[in-house]
Each structure stands twice: as structure tokens, then as C-alpha cells.
C-alpha positions in Angstrom: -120.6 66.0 6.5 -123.1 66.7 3.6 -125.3 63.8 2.3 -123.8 65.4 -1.6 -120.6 64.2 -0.2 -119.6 60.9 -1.7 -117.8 58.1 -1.0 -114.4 58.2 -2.7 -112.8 54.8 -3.9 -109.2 54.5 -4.6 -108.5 51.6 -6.8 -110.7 50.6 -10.0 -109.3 46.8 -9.8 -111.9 44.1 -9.4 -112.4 45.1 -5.5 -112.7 48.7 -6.2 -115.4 48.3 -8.7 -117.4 45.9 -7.0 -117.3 48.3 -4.2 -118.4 50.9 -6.2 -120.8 48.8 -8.1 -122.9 48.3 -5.0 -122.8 51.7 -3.3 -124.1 53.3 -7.0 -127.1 50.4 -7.1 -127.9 51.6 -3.4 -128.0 55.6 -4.3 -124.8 56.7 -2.5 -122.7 59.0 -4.5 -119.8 57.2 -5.2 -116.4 58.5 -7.2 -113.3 56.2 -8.1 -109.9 57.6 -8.8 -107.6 55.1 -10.3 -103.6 55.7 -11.3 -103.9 53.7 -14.5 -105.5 54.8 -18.2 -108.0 51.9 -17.7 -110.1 50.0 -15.0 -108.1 46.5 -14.1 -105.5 46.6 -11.6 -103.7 43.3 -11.3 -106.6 41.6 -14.0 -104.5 43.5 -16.2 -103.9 42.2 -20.0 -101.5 43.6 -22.7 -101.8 43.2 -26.3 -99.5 42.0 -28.7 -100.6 43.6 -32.6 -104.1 43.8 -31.3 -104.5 40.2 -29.3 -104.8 40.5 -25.6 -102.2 38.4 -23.0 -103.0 38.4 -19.4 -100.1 39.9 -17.9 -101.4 39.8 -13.7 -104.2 37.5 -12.6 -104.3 34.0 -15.0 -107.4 32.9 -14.6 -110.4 32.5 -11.5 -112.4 30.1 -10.1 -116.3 30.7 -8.6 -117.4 28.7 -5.3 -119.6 31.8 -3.9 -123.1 31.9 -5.3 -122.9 35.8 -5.6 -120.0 36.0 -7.7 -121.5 33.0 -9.8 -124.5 34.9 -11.1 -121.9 37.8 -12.1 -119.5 34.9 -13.5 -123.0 33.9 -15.4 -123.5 37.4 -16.6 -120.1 37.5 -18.1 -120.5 34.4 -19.6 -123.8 35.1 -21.5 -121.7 38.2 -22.9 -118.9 35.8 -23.9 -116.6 38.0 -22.1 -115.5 34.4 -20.1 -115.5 30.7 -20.4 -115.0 27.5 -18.4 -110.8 26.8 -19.3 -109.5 23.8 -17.4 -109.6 22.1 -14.0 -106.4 20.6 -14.7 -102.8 21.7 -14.9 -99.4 20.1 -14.3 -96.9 20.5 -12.0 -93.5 20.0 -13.0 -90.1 20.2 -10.3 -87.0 21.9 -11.3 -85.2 18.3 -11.8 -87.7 17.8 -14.2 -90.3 15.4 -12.8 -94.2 16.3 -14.1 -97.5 14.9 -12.9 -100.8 16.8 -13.1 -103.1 18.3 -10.2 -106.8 19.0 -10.9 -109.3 21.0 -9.1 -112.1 23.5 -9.6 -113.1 24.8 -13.1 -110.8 27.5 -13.9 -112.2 30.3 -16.1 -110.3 32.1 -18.5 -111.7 35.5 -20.8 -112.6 35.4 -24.8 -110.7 39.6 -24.3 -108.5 39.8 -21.6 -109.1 39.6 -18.0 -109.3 43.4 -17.8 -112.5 43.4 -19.8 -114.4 41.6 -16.8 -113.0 44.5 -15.0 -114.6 47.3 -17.7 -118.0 45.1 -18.0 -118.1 45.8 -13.8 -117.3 49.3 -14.3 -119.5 50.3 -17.2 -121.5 54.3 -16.4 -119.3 54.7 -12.9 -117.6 57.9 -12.6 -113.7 57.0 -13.0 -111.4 59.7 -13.2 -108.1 58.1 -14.1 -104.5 58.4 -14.3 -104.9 60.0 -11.2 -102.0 59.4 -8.9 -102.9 59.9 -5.1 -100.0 61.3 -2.9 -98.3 60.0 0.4 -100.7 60.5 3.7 -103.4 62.3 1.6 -106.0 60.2 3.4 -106.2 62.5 6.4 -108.9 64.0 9.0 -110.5 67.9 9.5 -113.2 68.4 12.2 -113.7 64.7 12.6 -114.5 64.5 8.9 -112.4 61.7 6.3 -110.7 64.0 3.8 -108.7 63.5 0.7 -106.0 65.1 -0.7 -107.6 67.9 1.9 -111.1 67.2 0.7 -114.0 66.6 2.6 -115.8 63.0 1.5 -118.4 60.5 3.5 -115.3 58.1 3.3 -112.2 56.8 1.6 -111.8 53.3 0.2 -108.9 52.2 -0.6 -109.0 49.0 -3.0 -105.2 47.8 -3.1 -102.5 46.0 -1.5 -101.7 46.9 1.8 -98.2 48.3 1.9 -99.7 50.6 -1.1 -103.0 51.9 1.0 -100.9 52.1 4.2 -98.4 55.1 2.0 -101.7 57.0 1.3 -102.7 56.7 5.0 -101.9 60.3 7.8 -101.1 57.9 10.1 -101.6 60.9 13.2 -105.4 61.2 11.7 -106.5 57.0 10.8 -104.0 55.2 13.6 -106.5 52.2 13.1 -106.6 52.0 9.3 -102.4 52.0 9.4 -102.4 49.4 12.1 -104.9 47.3 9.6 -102.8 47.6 6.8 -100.1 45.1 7.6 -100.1 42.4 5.1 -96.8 41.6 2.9 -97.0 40.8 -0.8 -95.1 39.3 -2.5 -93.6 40.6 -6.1 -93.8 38.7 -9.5 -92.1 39.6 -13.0 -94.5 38.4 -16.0 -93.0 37.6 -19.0 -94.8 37.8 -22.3 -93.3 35.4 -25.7 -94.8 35.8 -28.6 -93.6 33.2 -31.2 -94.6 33.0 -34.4 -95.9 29.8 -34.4 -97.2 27.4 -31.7 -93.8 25.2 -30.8 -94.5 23.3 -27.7 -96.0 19.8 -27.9 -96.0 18.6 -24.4 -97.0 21.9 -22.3 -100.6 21.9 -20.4 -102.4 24.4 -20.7 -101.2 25.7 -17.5 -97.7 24.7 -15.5 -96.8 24.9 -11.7 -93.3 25.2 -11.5 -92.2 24.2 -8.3 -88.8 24.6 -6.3 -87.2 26.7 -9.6 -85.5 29.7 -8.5 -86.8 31.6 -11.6 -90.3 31.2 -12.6 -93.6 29.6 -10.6 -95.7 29.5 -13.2 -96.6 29.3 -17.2 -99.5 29.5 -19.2 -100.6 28.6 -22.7 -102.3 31.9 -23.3 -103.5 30.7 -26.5 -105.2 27.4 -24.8 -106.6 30.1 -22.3 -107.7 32.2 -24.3 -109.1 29.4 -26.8 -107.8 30.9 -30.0 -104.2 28.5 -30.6 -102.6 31.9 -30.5 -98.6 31.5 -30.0 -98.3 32.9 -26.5 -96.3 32.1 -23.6 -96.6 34.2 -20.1 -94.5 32.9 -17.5 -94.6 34.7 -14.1 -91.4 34.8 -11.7 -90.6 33.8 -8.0 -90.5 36.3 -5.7 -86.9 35.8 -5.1 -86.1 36.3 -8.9 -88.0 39.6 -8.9 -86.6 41.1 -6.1 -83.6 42.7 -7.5 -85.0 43.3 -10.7 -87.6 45.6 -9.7 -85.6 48.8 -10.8 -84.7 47.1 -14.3 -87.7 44.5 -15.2 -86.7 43.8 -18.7 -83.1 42.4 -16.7 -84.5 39.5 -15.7 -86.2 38.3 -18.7 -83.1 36.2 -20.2 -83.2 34.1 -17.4 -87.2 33.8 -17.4 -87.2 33.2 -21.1 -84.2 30.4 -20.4 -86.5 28.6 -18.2 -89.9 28.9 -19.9 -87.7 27.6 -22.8 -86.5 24.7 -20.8 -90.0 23.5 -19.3 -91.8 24.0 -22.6 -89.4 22.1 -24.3 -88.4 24.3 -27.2 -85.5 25.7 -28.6 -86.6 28.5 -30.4 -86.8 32.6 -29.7 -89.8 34.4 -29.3 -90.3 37.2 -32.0 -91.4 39.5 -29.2 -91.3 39.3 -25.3 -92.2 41.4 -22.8 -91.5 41.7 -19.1 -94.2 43.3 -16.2 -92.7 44.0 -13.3 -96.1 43.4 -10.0 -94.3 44.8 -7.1 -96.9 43.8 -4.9 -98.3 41.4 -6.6 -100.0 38.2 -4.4 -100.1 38.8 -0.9 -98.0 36.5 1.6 -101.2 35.0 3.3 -104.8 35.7 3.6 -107.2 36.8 6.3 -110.7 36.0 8.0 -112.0 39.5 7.9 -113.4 40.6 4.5 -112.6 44.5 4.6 -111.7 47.0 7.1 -113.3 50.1 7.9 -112.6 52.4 10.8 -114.8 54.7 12.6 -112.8 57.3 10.9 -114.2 56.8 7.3 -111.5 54.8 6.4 -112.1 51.4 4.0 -109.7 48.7 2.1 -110.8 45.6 0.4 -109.1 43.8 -2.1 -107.9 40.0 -2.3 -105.7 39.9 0.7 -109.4 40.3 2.6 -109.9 37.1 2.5 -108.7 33.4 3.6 -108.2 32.5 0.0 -106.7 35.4 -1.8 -108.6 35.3 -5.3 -110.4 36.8 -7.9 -113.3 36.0 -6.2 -112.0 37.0 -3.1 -111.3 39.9 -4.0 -114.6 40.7 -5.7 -116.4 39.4 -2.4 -114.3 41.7 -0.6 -115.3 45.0 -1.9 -119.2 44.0 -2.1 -119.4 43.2 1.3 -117.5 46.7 1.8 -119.9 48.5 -0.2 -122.9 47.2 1.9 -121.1 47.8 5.0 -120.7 51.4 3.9 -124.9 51.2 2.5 -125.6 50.5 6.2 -123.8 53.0 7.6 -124.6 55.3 5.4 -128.3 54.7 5.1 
């Protein structure tokens, strides 16, 4: 292995970039390839005649000093803002209350543009789709796609990092990669005026078989813009994976319902997140195997999170600084 070779991360989410971020700081070459046209992953937003929606993650919270100062940073660039440490909760018979906890911080552009403030002067190459198994081994050397690099990170969910994975070559990285998610439709309604009077800013839904969640995107996004994005159970998305837009008249029937209002949006849309939260957490904050294989993302961690997820791949990054000298 050459010291020109870099390190190749797979994945410009949050996880992929911190990862990234680091090992550039610390003078190890570093590429990442990402499948999407932009840097994001699941803090992915969508506009609507030019105003941004978060479609994946809805908002974070900071307990970890680390992630603070960058929380800070993005703050002083107004790219976020404090949101709410409250929401409610309502049941599918109908009963509400609220539940209040950390700050919750929501973005002034999207979610995504946190993402694109991490990831400003790295080398991306995007919509760059990365085969089945191309994550392989020659002369005791990581390769991918059949190329020699220092080592591979991958910065996704599990059951998508374990596809990429020659199990013959990286037996320990497959056996790490065993963590279930769990999928999520997002639904998008844009109204043309603000028609809910009793909605929090943000709603658990609890015990509905269609949604789990909605949010005021306007509140969130702190400019009383007329947007709704409700996210589905798990069981709702399941058989609608194939055909997203087929579950949104039942989505749209409940978000209806629990924001108590009778009219139609002028424009919806439905995301389909086949792997979109993972089914539990974990202790360990990345892997990385003695074959040059990495994965970091928010299922490293006991509290899968934005912040999780950004702790995730900078504690990966400095593992690989150490190794790597």
C-alpha cells in the first residue's frame, strides 16, 4: 500500500462527512463517493417552488460538547436555530398531552445544508453508485471496485454496507453489519394557507397504524410557511415500498385527522426511506476491521441521532489518523 493511496468513504450523509472532515484536517488523502446529486443522506430536504421541507431527519439535539462547538458554528452562520423542547403526543383514540425534553434544533435552509457546510472543499464525486461485493481484498490490500485504497468506509445503514461487502475477503466487516432498520414513507402537504389551529409544532403519534409522526415545517423552519410532513410507521411502509406515492391517501387521511382540518393540500409528496431509523442502537461507535474495512453512521451509537451519527464518523476518522499515522 502506497502512502498516495487514500482513504475512500462511501456515504456523504452526516457520518460520512464528519469522517472525512477529520481525516482531510489530519493530512490523509481522503475521497468520498456518494449515490446522490448532493451531500445529505437521510438530512435530506426537498423544495416546494424554491422553499426547502425536511423530508428524512426532523430536527437534532446536542448533549456532546464536540458536536456543540460545530452546532455553534452553524448557528453563527444561521444555517440552524434552537426550535422547541416540547411536542405533543396524541393516541390514535384521540387523547393529546405534551412531552418536553432537550432543545430541539431545527435549520433556517434545510437540514441538508448542515450536511453541505460540513462538506465544503472535500473531494465528492457523486451520483456514483457502488456495486454488490465491490469492497473486496488483493495481496492483503482493501480494494474497491478492484482498486487498491488505504481503506474503505462505509457511512450507511447496515443492510446497505453489508450488499457492498465480498464477504470471502472482509468476513468480520459482514458479521458487523447486522443491524435492522426500519422503513418510513414521508409525506410532504403543501397547502395554500396555514389551516390548523391546534397542531404543535411537532406531534407523536402513538399506536396509529399509519403515521408516527408530524411536523409543522413552517414552525420548524420559523417562516409560518404552509407545510405539513408526516412520516409513516414501519408497518404502513412496508408494502408500499415498490409504489411510494400508494400510500399517501391514507397518510394524508390521517395527517388530516390529527391536525384537524378538512382541506386538500395543493401539492404533496411522498419519500419512500427504506432503511430509514435503525431498530436499536449499539455501544461501539464504528467498526473497523484489520482488513481496512470502516462503517459509522447513527446505528453506532446507543442513541441513534444526528449527533450520533456525527460522533460516529469523527471518532472513525481519528481511529483511522491513528492507524494511519
Amino acid at each position: 500500500m502506497r502512502v498516495d493511496e487514500p482513504v475512500v468513504v462511501v456515504g456523504a450523509g452526516i457520518s460520512g462527512v464528519a469522517c472525512a472532515r477529520v481525516l482531510t484536517e489530519a493530512g490523509v488523502p481522503v475521497e468520498l463517493v456518494d449515490r446522490g446529486r448532493r451531500p445529505g443522506g437521510r438530512m435530506a430536504s426537498r423544495r416546494h417552488e424554491g422553499r426547502p421541507a425536511d423530508i428524512g431527519a426532523s430536527y437534532f439535539t446536542v448533549s456532546d460538547p464536540a458536536f456543540e462547538e460545530v452546532v455553534r458554528r452553524w448557528e453563527q452562520a444561521d444555517l440552524a436555530r434552537p426550535w422547541t423542547d416540547t411536542f405533543g403526543v396524541v393516541s390514535a383514540a384521540g387523547e393529546r398531552s405534551t412531552t418536553s425534553g432537550p432543545v430541539r434544533w431545527g435549520t433556517t435552509g434545510g437540514i441538508r445544508s448542515l450536511v453541505e457546510a460540513l462538506a465544503v472543499d472535500l473531494p465528492i464525486t457523486h451520483a456514483h453508485e457502488v456495486g454488490e461485493g465491490a469492497v473486496s481484498l488483493r495481496d492483503g490490500t482493501p480494494t474497491l471496485e478492484d482498486r487498491p485504497v488505504r481503506a474503505v468506509v462505509l457511512a450507511m445503514p447496515d443492510p446497505q454496507a453489508a450488499r457492498l461487502v465480498d464477504p470471502a475477503a472482509h468476513p468480520d466487516a459482514v458479521a458487523g453489519l447486522t443491524t435492522a432498520y426500519e422503513a418510513v414513507l414521508a409525506l410532504t402537504a403543501v397547502f395554500d394557507e396555514r389551516c390548523w389551529e391546534e397542531l404543535p409544532d411537532g406531534l407523536f403519534v402513538n399506536d396509529d397504524p399509519v403515521l408516527s409522526w408530524i411536523a409543522d415545517d413552517g414552525r420548524r423552519r420559523c417562516d409560518g410557511g404552509p407545510v405539513l410532513v408526516a412520516h409513516s410507521t414501519d408497518a404502513h411502509a412496508r408494502p408500499h415500498l415498490a409504489d411510494p406515492p400508494a400510500g399517501g391517501p391514507a397518510m394524508l387521511a390521517a395527517l388530516r385527522e390529527y391536525a384537524g382540518t378538512d382541506r386538500d393540500p395543493v401539492h404533496s409528496a411522498v419519500h419512500r426511506w427504506t432503511f430509514a431509523k435503525p431498530a436499536h442502537g449499539r455501544p461501539e461507535t464504528f467498526l473497523l476491521t484489520d482488513t481496512g474495512v470502516g462503517a459509522c453512521g447513527d446505528s453506532w451509537s446507543e442513541k441513534p441521532r444526528v449527533e450520533g451519527a456525527w460522533l460516529s464518523g469523527t471518532a472513525l476518522g481519528q481511529e483511522l489518523v491513528r492507524r494511519f499515522g
